[in-house]
C-alpha positions in Angstrom: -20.5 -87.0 -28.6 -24.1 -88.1 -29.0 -26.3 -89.7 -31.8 -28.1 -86.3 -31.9 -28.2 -84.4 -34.9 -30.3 -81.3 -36.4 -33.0 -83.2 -37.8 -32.8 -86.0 -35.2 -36.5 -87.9 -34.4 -38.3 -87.2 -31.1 -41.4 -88.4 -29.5 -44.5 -85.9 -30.0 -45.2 -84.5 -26.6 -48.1 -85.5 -24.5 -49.4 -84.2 -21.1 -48.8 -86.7 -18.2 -51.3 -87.3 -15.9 -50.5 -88.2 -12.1 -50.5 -91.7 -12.8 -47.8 -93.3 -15.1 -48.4 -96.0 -17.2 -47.2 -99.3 -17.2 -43.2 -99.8 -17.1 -41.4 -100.7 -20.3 -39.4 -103.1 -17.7 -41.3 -104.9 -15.5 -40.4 -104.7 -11.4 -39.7 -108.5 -11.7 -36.5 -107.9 -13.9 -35.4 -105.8 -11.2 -31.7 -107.1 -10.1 -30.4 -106.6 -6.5 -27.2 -105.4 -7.7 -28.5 -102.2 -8.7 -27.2 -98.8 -7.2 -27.8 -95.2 -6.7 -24.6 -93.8 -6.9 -23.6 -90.3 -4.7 -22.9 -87.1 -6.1 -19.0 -87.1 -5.8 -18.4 -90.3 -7.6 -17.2 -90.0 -11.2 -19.5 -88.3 -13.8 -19.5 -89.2 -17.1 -21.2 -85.7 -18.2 -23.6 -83.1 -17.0 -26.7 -82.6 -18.6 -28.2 -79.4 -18.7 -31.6 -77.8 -20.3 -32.0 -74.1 -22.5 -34.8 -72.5 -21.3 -37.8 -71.9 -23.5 -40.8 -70.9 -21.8 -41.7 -66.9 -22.4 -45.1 -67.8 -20.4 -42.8 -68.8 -17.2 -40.5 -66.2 -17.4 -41.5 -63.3 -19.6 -39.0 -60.5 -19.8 -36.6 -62.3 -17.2 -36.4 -65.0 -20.2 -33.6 -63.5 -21.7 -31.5 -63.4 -18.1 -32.2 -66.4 -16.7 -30.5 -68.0 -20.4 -27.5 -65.8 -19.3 -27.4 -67.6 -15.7 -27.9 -70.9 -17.2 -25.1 -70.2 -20.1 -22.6 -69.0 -17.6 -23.3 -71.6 -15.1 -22.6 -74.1 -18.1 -19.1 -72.5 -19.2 -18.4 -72.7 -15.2 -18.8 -76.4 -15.2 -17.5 -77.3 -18.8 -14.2 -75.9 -17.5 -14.0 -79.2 -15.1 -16.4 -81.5 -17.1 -18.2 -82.4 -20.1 -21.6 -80.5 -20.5 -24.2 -81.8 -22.8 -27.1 -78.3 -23.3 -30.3 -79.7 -24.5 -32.4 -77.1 -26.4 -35.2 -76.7 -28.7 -34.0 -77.1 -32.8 -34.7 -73.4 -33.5 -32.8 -72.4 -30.4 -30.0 -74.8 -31.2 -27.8 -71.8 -32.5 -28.8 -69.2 -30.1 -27.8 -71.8 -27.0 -24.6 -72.3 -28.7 -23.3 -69.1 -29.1 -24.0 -68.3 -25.6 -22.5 -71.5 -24.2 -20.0 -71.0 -25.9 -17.6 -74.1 -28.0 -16.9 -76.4 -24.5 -20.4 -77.1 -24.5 -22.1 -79.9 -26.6 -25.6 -78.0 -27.5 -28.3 -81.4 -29.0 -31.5 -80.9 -30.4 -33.8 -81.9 -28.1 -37.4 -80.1 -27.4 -37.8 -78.9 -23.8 -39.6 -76.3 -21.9 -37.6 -75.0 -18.8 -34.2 -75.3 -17.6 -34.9 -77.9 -14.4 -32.8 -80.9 -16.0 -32.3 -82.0 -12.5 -36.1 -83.2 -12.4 -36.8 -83.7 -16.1 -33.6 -86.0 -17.0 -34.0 -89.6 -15.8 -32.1 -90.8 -12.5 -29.2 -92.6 -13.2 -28.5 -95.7 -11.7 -25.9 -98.5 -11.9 -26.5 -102.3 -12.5 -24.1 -105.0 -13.4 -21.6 -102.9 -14.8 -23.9 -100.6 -17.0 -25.8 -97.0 -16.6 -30.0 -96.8 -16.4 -32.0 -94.0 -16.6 -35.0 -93.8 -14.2 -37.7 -92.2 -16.2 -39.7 -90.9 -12.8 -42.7 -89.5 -14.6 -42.6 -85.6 -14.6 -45.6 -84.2 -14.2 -45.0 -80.3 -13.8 -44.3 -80.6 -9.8 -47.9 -82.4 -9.3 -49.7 -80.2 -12.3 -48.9 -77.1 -11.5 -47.5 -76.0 -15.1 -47.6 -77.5 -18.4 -44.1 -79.2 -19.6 -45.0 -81.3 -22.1 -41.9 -81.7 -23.7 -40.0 -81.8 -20.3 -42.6 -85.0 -19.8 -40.8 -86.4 -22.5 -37.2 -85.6 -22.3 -36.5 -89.1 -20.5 -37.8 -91.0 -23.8 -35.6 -88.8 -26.0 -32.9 -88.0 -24.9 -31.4 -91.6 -23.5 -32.0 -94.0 -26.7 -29.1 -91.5 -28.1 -26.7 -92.3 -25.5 -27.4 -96.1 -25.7 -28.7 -96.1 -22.0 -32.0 -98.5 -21.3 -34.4 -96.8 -19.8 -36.7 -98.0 -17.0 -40.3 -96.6 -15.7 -41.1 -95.6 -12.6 -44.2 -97.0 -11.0 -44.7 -93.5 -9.4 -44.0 -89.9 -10.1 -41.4 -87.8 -8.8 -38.6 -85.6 -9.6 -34.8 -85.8 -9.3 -34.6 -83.0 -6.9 -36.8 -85.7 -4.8 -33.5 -87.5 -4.0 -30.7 -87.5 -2.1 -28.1 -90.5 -1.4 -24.7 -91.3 0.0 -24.2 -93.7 -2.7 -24.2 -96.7 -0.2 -28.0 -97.3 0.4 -29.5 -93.9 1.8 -31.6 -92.0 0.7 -33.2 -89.0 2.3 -37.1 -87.7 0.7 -39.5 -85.1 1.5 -43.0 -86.5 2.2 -44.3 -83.6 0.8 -42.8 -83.9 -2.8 -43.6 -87.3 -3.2 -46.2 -88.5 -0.6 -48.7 -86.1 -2.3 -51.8 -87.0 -4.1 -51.0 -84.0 -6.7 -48.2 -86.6 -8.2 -49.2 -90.2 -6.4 -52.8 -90.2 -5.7 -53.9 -92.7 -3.0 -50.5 -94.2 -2.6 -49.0 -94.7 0.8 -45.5 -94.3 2.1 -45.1 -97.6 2.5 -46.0 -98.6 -0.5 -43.3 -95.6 -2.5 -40.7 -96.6 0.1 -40.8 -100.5 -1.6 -40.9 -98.8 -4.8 -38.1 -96.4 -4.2 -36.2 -99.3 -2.5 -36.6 -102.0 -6.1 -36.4 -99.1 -8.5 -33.8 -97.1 -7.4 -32.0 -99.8 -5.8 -31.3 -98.4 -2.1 -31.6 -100.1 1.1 -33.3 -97.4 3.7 -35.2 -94.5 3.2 -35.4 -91.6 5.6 -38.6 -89.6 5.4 -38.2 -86.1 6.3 -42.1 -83.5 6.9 -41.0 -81.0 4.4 -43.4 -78.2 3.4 -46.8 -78.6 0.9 -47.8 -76.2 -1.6 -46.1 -73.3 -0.4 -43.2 -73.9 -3.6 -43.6 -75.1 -6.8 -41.7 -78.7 -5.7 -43.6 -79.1 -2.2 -40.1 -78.8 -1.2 -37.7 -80.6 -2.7 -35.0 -82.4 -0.2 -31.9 -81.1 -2.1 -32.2 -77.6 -1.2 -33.0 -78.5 2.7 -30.3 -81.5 3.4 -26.8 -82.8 0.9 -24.7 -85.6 1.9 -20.8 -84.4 1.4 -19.8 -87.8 2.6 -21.2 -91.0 3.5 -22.7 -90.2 7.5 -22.0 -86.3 6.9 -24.7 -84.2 6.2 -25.9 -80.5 5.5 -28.8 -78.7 6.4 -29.8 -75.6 5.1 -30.6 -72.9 8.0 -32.4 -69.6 8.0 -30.1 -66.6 8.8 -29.7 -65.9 12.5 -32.7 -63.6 13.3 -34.9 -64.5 10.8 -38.4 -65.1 11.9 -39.3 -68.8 12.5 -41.2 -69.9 9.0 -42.7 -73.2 7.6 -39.2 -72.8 6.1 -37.5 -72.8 9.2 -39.5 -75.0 11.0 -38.9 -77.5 8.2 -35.5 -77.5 9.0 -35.6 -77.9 12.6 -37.7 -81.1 11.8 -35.6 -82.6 9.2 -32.7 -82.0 12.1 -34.8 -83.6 14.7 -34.9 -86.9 12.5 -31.4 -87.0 11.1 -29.9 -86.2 14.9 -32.0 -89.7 15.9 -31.6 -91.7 12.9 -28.7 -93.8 11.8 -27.9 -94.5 7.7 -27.8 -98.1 5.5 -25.0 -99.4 7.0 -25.4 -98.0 11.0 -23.7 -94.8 11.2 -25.0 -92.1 13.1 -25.3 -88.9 10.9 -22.7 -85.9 11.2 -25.0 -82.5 10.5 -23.3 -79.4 9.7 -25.2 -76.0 9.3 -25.3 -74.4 6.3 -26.3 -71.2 7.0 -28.5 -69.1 4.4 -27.4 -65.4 3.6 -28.8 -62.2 4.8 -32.1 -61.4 2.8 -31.3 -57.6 3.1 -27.7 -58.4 1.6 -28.9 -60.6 -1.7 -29.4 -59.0 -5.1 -32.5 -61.0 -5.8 -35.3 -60.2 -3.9 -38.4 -61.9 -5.9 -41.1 -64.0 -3.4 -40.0 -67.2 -5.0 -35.7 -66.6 -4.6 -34.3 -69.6 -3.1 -31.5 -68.5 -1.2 -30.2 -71.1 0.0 -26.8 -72.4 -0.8 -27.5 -76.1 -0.3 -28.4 -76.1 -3.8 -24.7 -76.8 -4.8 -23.9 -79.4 -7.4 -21.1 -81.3 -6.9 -18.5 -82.1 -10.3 -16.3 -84.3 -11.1 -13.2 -81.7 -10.2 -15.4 -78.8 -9.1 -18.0 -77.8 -6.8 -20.4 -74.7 -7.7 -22.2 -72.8 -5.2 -24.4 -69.8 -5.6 -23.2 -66.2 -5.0 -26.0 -64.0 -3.7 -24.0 -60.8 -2.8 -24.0 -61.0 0.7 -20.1 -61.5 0.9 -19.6 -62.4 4.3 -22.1 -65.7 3.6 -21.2 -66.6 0.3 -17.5 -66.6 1.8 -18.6 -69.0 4.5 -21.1 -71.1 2.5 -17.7 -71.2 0.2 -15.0 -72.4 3.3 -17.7 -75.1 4.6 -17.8 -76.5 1.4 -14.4 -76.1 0.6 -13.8 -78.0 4.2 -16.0 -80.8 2.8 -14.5 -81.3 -1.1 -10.4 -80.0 0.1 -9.5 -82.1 -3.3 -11.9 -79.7 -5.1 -12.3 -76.4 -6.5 -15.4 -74.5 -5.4 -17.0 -72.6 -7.6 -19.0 -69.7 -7.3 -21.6 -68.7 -9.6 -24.0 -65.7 -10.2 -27.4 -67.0 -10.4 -29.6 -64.0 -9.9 -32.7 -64.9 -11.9 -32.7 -68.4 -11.7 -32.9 -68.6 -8.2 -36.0 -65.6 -8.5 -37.7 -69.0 -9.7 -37.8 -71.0 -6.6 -34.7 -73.0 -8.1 -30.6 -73.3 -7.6 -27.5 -74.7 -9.2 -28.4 -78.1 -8.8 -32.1 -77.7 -10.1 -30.5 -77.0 -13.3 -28.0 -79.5 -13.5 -28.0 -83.6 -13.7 -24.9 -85.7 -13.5 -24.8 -89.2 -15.2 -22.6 -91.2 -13.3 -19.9 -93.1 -15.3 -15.7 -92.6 -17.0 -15.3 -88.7 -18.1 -15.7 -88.1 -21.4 -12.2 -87.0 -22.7 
């Protein structure tokens, strides 16, 4: 349980700019010892976010809260879910995530905790959240309580927080826990969140803040999504050196999409991680786009997306049977000590977003 209650004080929401403002930790303090741990290592709980915004998804409001509800029950039966939601919604989220999930009082906008809660990392023995600076994926919408959830919502878990000396979101990441970590250009290289910032100079930051030893920069795609392309529905480490990479369904016309893909394979295939090891990639093949249910410009149908639990590993089920069920065996090859999951996640993925968008692990002993 949480400090949080019903009447619980929270910082007045602001909107960000593109750059952040000074760090309440300064980069000197920064220890060496500090890690960005993987996926599969031990969560202390999964935070999730109740969706709020009627401007973002008008009549599809009310479905997307069913996805995000049943996708919480799915991973409270393995873990410990923590559902942040607005105070007047506090009753509404509860009854639909039903009594496993711990529902706290906390204003937000939009269901995308994996970019809005701070990235976790480890440091002599204790947990720090990485407040990276949301800005609405460079300005593109308005989330000014999202902005904020960082300064809220760790104070009541006793977690110090740290400031970012750039902007990003935690679907900007991806690590093997032992000093990789794999970025999109385009999602963080991008003058609509860093503005006359090199790569060099984010790749030191990355390396101090988050506390990892190489980066890997993959082309990704600009402003064709609202995340530039986010690297955790293109490539996922299942294992330190092992890798997976989202690919189009055979005979679908070559895209940015696709193309992004090939690229992100042509640099993994010649690169090796933090420690030497050349990279294992296994394809992760998307499902038939005449076989999904969701059919919306924006569905992300890919089922790299997965989020990875403590027990548990959820993966999207489109309706195309014959790919879910081999999206389901290659993870299931990956995680044999763990249960895959599948979910329904019609309307969340019509907004460009997936299982793991919506979820953020903090790493640490399971609460009992």
């Amino acid at each position: 349980m949480t400090g949080f209650s019903v009447n619980a004080t929270v910082v007045a929401p602001h909107l960000p700019g593109p750059a952040p403002p000074r760090s309440e930790t300064p980069m000197s303090d920064l220890r060496a010892s500090r890690r960005l741990a993987a996926e599969w290592e031990s969560h202390a709980r999964t935070f999730m976010s109740w969706p709020a915004l009627e401007s973002v998804w008008e009549e599809d409001l009310r479905y997307v809260r069913k996805d995000i509800a049943g996708l919480a029950r799915a991973v409270a039966d393995y873990e410990y879910v923590v559902m942040m939601a607005r105070p007047d919604q506090l009753a509404a989220a509860q009854r639909a995530c039903g009594s496993q999930v711990e529902v706290i009082p906390l204003p937000v906008d939009d269901l995308w905790a994996r970019d809005t809660v701070p990235v976790f990392v480890e440091e002599a023995g204790r947990v720090l959240g990485v407040d990276v600076n949301f800005n609405g994926w460079g300005l593109k919408q308005v989330h000014a309580h999202d902005a904020l959830v960082g300064r809220n919502l760790l104070p009541a878990y006793g977690t110090p927080r740290i400031q970012a000396p750039f902007v990003a979101e935690g679907g900007s990441f991806e690590t093997d826990g032992e000093g990789t970590l794999l970025v999109t250009e385009s999602s963080i290289v991008n003058d609509n969140r860093n503005p006359g910032r090199s790569r060099d100079l984010i790749e030191a930051e990355l390396k101090e803040v988050l506390g990892v030893e190489k980066v890997i920069w993959l082309r990704g795609v600009r402003g064709e999504d609202i995340t530039d392309a986010h690297v955790d529905s293109l490539v996922r480490f299942t294992a330190p050196g092992v890798i997976l990479l989202d690919r189009a369904f055979p005979g679908t016309p070559a895209d940015s999409w696709s193309r992004s893909a090939d690229q992100a394979f042509s640099v993994l295939s010649e690169a090796t991680d933090a420690r030497g090891r050349r990279f294992e990639i296994i394809d992760l093949p998307q499902p038939d786009p005449d076989r999904v249910r969701g059919h919306d410009d924006d569905f992300l149908s890919t089922y790299a997306n997965f989020y990875i639990g403590n027990d548990a590993v959820y993966v999207p089920r489109f309706g195309d049977r014959r790919a879910d069920d081999r999206a389901r065996g290659i993870l299931q090859d990956q995680f044999p000590e763990r249960d895959v999951v599948q979910v329904r996640i019609d309307t969340l993925a019509t907004g460009g977003g997936g299982i793991h968008c919506a979820t953020h692990d903090q790493p640490g002993r399971p609460v009992d």
